[in-house]
N, C-alpha and C positions, 0 to 999 in steps of 0.2 A: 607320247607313244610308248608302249608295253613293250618291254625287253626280256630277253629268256632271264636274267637275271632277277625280273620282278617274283618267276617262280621259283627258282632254284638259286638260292643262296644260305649260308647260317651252317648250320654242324647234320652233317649227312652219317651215323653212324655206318660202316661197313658193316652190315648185323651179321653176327654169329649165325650160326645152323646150328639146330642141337641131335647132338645123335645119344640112343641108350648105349648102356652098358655094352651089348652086342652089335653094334656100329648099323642099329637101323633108326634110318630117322627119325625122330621122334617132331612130330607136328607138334602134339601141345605145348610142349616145354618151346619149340622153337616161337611158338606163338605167344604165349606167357612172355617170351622174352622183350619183344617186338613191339607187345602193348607197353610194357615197364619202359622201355625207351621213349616210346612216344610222353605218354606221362612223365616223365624226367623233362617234358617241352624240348625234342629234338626238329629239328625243322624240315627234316627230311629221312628217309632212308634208303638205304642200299643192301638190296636181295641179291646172294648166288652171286657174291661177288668173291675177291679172294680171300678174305677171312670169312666168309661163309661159306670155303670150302669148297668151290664149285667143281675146281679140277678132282675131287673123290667124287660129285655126284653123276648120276645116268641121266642120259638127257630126260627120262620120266621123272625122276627125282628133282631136276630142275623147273619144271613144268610142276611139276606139284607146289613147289616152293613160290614159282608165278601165282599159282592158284591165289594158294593161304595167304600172299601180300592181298591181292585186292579183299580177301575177306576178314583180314582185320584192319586194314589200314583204311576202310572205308571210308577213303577220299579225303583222311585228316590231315594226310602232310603227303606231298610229291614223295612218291616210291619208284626210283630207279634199278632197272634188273640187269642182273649179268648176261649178257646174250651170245658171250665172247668165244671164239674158240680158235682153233689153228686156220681151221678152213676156214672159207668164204662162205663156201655154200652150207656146211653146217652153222656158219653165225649167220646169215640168210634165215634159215630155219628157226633158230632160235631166237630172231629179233620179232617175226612172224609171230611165231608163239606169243611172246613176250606183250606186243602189241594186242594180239587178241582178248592176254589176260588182265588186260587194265592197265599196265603202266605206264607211267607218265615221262619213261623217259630208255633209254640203254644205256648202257657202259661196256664200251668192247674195249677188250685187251689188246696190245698191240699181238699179232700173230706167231707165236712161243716155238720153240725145240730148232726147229728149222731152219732160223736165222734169214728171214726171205731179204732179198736187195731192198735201196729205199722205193724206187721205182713201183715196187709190186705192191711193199705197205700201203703205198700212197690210195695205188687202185684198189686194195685189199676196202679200205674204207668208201669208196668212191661207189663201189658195186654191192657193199652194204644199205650204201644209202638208198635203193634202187627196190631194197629188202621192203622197205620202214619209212610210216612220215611222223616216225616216232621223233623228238629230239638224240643226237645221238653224241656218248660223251667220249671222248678219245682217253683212252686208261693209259697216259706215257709211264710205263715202269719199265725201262730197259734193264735194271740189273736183276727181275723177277725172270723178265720171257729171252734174256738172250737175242735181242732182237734191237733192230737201229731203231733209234728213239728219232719224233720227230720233231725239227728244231719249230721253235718259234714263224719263222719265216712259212715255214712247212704247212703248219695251220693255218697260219692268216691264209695261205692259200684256198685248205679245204675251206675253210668258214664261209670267204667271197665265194665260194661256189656252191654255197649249201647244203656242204656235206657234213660237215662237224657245227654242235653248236653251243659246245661244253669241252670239258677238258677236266681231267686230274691230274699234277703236276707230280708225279712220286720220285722226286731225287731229294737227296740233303741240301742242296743247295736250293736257294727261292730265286736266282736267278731268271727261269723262263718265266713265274708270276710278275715278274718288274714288267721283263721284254711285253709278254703277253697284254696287262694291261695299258702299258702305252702305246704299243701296235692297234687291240681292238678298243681297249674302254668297257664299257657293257657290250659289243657287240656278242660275247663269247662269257657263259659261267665260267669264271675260274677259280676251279677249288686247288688248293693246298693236300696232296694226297700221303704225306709221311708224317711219322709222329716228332721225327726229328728236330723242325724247326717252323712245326706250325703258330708261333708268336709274331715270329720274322714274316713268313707267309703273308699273315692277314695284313700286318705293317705295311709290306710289299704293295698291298692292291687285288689279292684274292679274295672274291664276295665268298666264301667259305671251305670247309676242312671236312675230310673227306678221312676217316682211318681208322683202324678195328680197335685201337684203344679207348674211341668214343662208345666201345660198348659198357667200358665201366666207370666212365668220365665226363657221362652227358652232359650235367648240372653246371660241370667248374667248366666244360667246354662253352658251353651258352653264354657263361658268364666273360670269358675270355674272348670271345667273339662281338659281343654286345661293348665289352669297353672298348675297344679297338676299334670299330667298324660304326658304332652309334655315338656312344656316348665321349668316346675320344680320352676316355682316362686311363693314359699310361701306368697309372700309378696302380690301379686296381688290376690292368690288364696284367700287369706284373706278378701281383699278385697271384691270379691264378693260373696262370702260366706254372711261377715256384712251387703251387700247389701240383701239378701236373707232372711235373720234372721227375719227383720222384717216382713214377712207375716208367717213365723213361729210362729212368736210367736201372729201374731193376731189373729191362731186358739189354740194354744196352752194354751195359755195366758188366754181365752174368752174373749179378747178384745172386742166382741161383741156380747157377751151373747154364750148361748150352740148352736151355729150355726153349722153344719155340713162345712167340707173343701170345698166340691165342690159347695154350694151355695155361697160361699164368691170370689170362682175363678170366679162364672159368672157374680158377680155383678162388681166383677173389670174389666170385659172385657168390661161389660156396660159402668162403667166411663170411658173406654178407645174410648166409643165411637162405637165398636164392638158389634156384637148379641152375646149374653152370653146366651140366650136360655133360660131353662126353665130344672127342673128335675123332677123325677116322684114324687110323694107323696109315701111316707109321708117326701119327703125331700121339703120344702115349701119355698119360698125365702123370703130373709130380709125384714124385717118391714119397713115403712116409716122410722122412727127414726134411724134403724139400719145403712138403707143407709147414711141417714145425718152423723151419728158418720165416718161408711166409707171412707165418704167425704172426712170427716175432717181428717183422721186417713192419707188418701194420701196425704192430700194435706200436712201434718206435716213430713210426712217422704220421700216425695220426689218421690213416686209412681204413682201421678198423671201423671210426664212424663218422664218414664223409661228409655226413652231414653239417658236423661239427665246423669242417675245413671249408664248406661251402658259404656258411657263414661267416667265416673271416676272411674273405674275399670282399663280400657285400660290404 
């Protein structure tokens, strides 16, 4: 018997959105991006989610971004779309859309600014599901939306009720992936949704990773999900985990000042040569100086050509 797991497992990048220079969307470059990730062999993606920015777009702009997945993603890999919002009835709407436009799946946020009780998140998801017989994946990021996260017990709830049939797990801790897979097993995709401790994650029992740094880590991601998950070699998984670390920690760390995550993926897609775009304000790109450190910071650890380091993984 077929489990939502058979479709949705492996490295889900959060894809970027690319905007020009004057903070309008630019389609081609975001679609340029989207094919390159796929080609990198990513097993899935994730549209108009939060590192691609959803909270700057108009809900036109996110309908467009629905569009352009079904027209380049043309059925190569499960594309799951941001559908999420405060309300009910605007994520109603937007799961509506979503589902019209081909997706293979949603990802709603838990309900942000407002702080609703657990009582109402619960139903919050309950009355979405009423929306959509889309699959639907519960985005727990309590320390993003200000909002009560929902425990383990929480879900096994919605899932028996089939309301939820996925999940992204976004805390430092992999704690709810343990709880999660010995509560359902396959019953429930569970992704790993932070950059933090996505090695533990998969260890844990998470069928895959789910985070905007898989925008520029496709390769060493696949590889670290495949030791771990298939082929059982710790040794390799290590590897490129260590390979990994370090762009962890050059947000982690401030290796280069309080720069936000997603302006550092696009300046390294720069040095790579690649259109890295541009994000909306008040997310503003590195400084001259910041790029030079950049520079330097790749060219010291071996990122200037990943390729390189993909290789000594294998």
């Amino acid at each position: 018997m077929s489990t939502i797991t058979d479709q949705f497992h492996g490295i889900f990048p959060a894809a970027l959105t690319f905007f020009d220079a004057q903070e309008r969307l630019d389609e081609e470059a975001t679609a340029s991006h989207w094919e390159w990730l796929i080609k990198q062999g990513v097993d899935g993606l994730v549209i108009a989610g939060t590192s691609g920015e959803f909270i700057a777009l108009s809900d036109e702009e996110r309908l467009r971004l629905f569009r352009l997945g079904r027209q380049v993603v043309t059925g190569r890999v499960p594309v799951i779309y941001g559908a999420g919002h405060y309300s009910t009835w605007h994520t109603q709407k937007l799961c509506e859309q979503a589902e019209a436009e081909g997706a293979d799946a949603v990802i709603i946020i838990l309900p942000y600014y407002q702080r609703p009780p657990k009582d109402a998140v619960i139903q919050h998801y309950r009355d979405v599901r009423k929306a959509t017989t889309l699959p639907i994946m519960l985005y727990n990021n309590p320390a993003n939306t200000a909002c009560v996260d929902l425990s383990p017990r929480d879900i096994v709830l919605l899932v028996e009720e089939g309301v939820l049939q996925m999940v992204k797990s976004t805390y430092e801790t992999v704690v709810p992936v343990h709880d999660l897979r010995y509560l359902l097993g396959n019953k429930m995709a569970i992704f790993y949704g932070s950059f933090l401790a996505a090695f533990e994650g998969l260890l844990a029992g998470a069928h895959g990773w789910i985070s905007g740094i898989l925008n520029v880590v496709p390769g060493h991601a696949r590889e670290l999900h495949r030791a771990v998950t298939v082929d059982r070699d710790l040794q390799r998984a290590t590897r490129a985990w260590h390979a990994i670390l370090p762009l962890v920690h050059l947000y982690t760390h401030r290796q280069l000042g309080a720069v936000p995550d997603l302006v550092i993926y696009r300046s390294i897609l720069k040095r790579w040569g690649r259109n890295g775009g541009f994000s909306r304000r008040p997310f503003y790109p590195l400084s001259a100086e910041q790029e030079k450190e950049l520079q330097e910071w790749m060219q010291r650890t071996g990122w200037e050509q990943p390729e390189r380091l993909l290789e000594e993984i294998k």
